[in-house]
TORKOL-4160 file (C-alpha; in steps of 0.2 Angstrom, whole numbers, padded with zeros to 4 digits, m for minus):
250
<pt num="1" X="m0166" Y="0103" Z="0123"/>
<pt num="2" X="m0164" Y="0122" Z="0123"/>
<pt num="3" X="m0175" Y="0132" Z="0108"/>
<pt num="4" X="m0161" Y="0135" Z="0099"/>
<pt num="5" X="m0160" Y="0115" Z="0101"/>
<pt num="6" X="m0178" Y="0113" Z="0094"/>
<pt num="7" X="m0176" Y="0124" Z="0079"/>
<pt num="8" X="m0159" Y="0115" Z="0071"/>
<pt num="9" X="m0166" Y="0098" Z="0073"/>
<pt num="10" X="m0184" Y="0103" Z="0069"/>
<pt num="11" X="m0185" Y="0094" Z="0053"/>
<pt num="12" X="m0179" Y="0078" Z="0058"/>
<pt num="13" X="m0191" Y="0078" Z="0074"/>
<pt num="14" X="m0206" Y="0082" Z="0063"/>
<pt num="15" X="m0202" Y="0061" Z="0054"/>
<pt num="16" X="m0216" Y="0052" Z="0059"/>
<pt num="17" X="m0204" Y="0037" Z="0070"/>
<pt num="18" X="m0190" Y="0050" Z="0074"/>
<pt num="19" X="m0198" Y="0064" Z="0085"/>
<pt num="20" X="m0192" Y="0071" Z="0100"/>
<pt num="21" X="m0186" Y="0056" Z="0108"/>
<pt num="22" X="m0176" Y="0050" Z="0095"/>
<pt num="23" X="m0167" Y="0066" Z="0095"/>
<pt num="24" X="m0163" Y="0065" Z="0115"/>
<pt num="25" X="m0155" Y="0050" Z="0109"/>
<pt num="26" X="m0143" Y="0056" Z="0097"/>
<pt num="27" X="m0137" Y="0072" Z="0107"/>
<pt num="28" X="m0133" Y="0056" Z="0121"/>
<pt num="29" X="m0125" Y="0045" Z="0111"/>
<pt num="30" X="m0106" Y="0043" Z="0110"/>
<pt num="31" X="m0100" Y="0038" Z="0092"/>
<pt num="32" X="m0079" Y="0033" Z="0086"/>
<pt num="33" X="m0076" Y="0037" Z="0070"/>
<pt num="34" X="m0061" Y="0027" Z="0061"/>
<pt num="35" X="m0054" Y="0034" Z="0049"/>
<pt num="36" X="m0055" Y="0053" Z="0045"/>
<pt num="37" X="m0052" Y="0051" Z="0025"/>
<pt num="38" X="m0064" Y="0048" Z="0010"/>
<pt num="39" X="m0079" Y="0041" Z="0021"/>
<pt num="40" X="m0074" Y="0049" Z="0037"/>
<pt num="41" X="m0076" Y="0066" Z="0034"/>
<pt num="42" X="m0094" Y="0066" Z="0027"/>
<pt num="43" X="m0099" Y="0055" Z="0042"/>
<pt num="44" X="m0092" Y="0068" Z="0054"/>
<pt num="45" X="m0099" Y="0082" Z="0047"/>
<pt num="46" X="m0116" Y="0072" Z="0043"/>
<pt num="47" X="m0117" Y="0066" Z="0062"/>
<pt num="48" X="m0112" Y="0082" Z="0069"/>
<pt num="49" X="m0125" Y="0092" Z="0059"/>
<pt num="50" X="m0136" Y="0081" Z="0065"/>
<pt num="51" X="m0135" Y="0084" Z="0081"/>
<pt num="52" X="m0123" Y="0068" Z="0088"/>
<pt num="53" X="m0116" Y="0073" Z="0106"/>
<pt num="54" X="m0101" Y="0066" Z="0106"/>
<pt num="55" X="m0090" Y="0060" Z="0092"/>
<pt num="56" X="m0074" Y="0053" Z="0095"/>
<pt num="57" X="m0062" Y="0054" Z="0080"/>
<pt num="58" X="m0046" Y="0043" Z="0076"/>
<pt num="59" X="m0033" Y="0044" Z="0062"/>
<pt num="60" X="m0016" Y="0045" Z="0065"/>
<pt num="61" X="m0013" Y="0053" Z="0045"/>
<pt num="62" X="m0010" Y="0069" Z="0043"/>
<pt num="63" X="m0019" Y="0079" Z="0027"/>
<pt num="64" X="m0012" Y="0078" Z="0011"/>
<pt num="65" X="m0014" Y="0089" Z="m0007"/>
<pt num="66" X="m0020" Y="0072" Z="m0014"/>
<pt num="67" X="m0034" Y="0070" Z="m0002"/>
<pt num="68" X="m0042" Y="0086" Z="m0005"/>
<pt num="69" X="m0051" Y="0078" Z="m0020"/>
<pt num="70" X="m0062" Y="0069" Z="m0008"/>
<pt num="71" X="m0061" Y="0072" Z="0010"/>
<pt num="72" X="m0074" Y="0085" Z="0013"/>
<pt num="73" X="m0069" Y="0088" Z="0031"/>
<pt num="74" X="m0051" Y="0096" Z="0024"/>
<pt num="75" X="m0044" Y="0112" Z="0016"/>
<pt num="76" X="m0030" Y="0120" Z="0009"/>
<pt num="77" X="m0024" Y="0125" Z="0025"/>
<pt num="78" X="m0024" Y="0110" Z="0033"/>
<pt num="79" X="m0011" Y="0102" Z="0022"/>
<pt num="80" X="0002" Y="0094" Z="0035"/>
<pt num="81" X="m0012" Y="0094" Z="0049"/>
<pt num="82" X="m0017" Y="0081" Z="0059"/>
<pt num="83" X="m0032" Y="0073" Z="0050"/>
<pt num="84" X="m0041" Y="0071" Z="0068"/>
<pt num="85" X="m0039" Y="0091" Z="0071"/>
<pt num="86" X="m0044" Y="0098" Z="0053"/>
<pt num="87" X="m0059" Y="0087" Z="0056"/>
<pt num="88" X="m0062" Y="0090" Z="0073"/>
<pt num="89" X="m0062" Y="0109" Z="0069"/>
<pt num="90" X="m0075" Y="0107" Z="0052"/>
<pt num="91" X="m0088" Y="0100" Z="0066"/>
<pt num="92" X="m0084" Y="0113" Z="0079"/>
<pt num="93" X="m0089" Y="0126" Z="0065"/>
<pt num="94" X="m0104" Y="0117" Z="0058"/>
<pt num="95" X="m0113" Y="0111" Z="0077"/>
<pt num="96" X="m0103" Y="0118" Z="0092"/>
<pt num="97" X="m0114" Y="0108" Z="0103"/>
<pt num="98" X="m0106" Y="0093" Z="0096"/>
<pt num="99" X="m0091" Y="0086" Z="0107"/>
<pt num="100" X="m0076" Y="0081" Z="0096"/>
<pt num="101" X="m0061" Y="0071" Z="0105"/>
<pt num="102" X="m0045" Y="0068" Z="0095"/>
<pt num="103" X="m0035" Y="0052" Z="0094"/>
<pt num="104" X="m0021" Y="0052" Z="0084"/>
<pt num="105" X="m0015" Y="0037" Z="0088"/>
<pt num="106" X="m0015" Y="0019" Z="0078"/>
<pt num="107" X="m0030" Y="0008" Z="0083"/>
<pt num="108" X="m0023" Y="m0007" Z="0089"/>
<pt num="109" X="m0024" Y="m0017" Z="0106"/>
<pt num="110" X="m0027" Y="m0006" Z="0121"/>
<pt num="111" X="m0029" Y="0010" Z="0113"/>
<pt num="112" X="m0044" Y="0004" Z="0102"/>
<pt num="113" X="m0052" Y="m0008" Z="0115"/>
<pt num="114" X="m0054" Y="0008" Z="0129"/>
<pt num="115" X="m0059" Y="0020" Z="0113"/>
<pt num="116" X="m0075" Y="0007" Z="0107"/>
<pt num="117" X="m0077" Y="0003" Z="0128"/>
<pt num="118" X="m0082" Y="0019" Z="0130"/>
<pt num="119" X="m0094" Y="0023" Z="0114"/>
<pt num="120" X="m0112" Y="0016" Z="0108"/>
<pt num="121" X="m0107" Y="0013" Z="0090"/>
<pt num="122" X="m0092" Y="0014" Z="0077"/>
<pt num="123" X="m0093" Y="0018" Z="0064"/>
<pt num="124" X="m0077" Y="0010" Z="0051"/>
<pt num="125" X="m0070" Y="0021" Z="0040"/>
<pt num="126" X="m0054" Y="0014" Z="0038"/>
<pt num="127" X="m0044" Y="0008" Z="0024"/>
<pt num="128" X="m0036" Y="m0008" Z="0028"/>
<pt num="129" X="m0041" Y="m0025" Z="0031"/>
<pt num="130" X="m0030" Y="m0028" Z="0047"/>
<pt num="131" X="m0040" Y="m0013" Z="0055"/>
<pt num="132" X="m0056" Y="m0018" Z="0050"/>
<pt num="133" X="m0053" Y="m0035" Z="0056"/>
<pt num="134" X="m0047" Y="m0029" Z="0071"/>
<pt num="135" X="m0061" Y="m0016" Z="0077"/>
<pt num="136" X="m0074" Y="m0031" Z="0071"/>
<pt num="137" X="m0063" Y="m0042" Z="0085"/>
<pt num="138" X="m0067" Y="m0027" Z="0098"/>
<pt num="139" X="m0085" Y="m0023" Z="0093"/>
<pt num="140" X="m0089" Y="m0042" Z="0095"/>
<pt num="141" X="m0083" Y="m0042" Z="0114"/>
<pt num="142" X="m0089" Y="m0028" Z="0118"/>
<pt num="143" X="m0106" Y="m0032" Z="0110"/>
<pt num="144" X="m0104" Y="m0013" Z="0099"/>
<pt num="145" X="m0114" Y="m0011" Z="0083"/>
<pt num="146" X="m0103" Y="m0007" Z="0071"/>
<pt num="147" X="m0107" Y="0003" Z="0053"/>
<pt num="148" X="m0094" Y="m0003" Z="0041"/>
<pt num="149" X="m0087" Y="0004" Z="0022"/>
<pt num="150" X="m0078" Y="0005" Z="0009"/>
<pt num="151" X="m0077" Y="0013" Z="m0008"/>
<pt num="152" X="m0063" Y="0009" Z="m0021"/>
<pt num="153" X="m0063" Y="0013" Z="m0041"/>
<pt num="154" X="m0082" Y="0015" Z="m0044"/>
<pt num="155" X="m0088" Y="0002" Z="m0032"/>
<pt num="156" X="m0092" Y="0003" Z="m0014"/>
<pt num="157" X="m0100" Y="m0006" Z="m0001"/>
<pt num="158" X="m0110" Y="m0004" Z="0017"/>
<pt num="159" X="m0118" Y="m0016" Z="0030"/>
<pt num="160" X="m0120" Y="m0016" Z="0047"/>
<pt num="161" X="m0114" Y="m0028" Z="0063"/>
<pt num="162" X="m0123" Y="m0026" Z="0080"/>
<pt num="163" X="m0116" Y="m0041" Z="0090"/>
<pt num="164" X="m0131" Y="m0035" Z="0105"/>
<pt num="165" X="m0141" Y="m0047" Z="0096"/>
<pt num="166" X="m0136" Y="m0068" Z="0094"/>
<pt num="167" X="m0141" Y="m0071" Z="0077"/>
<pt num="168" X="m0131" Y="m0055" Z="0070"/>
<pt num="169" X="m0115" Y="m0060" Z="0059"/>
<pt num="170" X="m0098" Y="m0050" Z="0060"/>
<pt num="171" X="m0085" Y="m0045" Z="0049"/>
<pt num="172" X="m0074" Y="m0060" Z="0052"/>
<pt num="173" X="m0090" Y="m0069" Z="0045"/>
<pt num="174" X="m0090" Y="m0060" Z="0030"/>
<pt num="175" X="m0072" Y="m0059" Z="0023"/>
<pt num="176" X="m0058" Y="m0071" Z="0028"/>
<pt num="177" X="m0044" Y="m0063" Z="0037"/>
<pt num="178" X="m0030" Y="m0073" Z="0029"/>
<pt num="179" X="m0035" Y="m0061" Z="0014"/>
<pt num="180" X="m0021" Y="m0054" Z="0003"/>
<pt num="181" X="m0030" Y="m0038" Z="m0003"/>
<pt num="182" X="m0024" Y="m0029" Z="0013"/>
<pt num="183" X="m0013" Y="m0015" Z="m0001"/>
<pt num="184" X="m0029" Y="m0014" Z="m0012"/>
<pt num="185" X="m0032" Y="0008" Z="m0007"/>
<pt num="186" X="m0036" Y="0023" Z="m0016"/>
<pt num="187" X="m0018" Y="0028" Z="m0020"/>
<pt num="188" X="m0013" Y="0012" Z="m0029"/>
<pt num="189" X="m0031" Y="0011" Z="m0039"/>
<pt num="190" X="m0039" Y="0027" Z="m0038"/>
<pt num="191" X="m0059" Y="0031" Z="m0033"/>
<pt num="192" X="m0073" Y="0042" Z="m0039"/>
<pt num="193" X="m0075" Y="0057" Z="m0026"/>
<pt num="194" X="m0094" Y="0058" Z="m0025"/>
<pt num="195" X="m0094" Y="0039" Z="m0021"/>
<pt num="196" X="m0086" Y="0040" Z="m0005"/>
<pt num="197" X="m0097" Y="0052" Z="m0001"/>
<pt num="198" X="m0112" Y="0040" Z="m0007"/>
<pt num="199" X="m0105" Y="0026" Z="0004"/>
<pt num="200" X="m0100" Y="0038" Z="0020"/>
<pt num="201" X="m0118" Y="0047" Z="0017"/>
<pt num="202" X="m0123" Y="0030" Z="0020"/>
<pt num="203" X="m0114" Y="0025" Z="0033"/>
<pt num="204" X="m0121" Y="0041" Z="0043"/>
<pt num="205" X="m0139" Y="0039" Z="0040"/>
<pt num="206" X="m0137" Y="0020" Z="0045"/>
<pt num="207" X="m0129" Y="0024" Z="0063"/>
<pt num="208" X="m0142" Y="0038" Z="0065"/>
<pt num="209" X="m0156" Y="0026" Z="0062"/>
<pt num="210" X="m0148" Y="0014" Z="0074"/>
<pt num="211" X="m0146" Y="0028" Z="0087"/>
<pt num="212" X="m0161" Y="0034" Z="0087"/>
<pt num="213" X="m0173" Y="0019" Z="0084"/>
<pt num="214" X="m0178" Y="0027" Z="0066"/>
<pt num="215" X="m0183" Y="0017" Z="0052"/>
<pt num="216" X="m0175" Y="m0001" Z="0049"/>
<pt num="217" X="m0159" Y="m0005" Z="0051"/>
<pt num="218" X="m0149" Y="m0013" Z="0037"/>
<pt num="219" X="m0139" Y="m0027" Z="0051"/>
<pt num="220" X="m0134" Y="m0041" Z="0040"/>
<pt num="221" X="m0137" Y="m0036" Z="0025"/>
<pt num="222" X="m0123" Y="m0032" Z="0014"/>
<pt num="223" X="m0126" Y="m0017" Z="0002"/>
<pt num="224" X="m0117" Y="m0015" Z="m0015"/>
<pt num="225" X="m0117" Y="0000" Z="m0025"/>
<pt num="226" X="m0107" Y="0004" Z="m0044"/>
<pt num="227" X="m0107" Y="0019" Z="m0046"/>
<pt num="228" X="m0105" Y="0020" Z="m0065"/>
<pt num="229" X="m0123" Y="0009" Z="m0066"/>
<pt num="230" X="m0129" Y="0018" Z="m0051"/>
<pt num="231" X="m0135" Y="0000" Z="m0047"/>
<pt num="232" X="m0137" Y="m0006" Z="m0029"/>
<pt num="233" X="m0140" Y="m0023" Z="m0024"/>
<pt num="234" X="m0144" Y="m0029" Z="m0005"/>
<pt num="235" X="m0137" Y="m0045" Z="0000"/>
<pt num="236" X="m0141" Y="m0055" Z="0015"/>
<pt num="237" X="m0126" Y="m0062" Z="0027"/>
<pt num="238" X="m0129" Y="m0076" Z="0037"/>
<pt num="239" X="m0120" Y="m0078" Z="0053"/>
<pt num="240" X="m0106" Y="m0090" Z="0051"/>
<pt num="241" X="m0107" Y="m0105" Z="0068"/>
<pt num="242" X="m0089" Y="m0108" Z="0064"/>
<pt num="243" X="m0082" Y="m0090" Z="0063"/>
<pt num="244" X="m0067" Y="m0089" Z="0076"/>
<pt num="245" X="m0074" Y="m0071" Z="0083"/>
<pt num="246" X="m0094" Y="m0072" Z="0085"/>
<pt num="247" X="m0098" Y="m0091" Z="0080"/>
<pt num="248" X="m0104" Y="m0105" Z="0092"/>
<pt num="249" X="m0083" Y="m0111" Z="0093"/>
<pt num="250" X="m0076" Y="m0092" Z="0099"/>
């Protein structure tokens, strides 16, 4: 680190368990953010002011008028943009150190299996089940620890996959794919704007303590928040030895 380095990260280097080695780690890691919306754009900007090297960003949305109520990482002038660029352009101007890569393309098959091949962690801020399902599939092969969300209505939720260790449980474990709630999203049932910003906050601050080594990670543990109580509750998740993706039978 350069001493223009050590001054911007100063006051995260001075927590007792983070220090300068746990900063190394975060300008070395490689992140992919999916999903540049509600939760997205506060992890960006969260992991890019904290000094992530190199964030790869995918969406294949373009910005809206009606997103502007909650996805931070967008303006005005970015209505009709790629999401991918309005975001990779917010980071640029908060931490140019930070490296930003565009994919504006779906993640499905190939595309997403060379995107997470080539990252430390993922970060899941999509809005769909079929995606969700899908880059769980892909964190699980490739052994990737995986920081997923979601935030609808008032509620929202946060845990943490990291398929490096045995006894860790994934999605699949969690939620059943044959699911029907796959059209549940913000435009057919609305959502608070702070709360994504809660559950994306989150989301950052748990893939920065896996990162760096800092603190304890939440892995298995399902976190539920409601935001009109302001009541969280932790849950544990138990791996699942008959889950068709990280169970004993895969």
């Amino acid at each position: 680190m350069d001493d223009q380095q050590l001054l911007r990260y100063s006051r995260q280097m001075m927590l007792d368990g983070f220090d300068y080695e746990g900063q190394q780690r975060l300008l070395a890691a490689k992140v992919l953010i999916v999903g540049l919306g509600g939760l997205g754009s506060p992890v960006a900007l969260y992991l890019a002011a904290a000094g992530v090297g190199e964030l790869w960003l995918a969406d294949h949305d373009h910005v809206d008028l009606s997103n502007l109520q909650r996805q931070i990482a967008h303006g005005i002038s970015d209505i009709g943009r790629p999401k991918v660029v309005s975001a990779s352009e917010a980071i640029a101007a908060l931490n140019p150190d930070v490296s930003s890569h565009c994919v504006s393309e779906k993640m499905t098959g190939q595309i997403l299996e060379e995107a997470i091949a080539r990252v430390d962690l993922v970060i899941d801020a999509s809005d769909n089940f079929v995606t969700r399902f899908d880059i769980n599939r892909a964190c699980v092969a490739f052994k990737t620890p995986l920081v997923s969300g979601a935030a609808i209505r008032s509620e929202g939720q946060l845990i943490v996959f990291d398929a490096r260790h045995q006894d860790s449980p994934c999605y699949r474990c969690l939620y059943d794919d044959s699911s029907g709630d796959e059209q549940l999203s913000c435009s057919d049932s609305g959502v608070l704007a702070p709360l994504v910003g809660v559950i994306g906050s989150m989301q950052a601050l748990e893939a920065i303590k896996v990162l760096s080594g800092f603190g304890d990670s939440i892995a298995g543990q399902l976190v539920l928040y409601d935001a009109k109580t302001l009541d969280f509750r932790k849950l544990n998740v138990p791996k699942n030895p008959d889950c068709p993706i990280c169970g004993e039978g895969e």
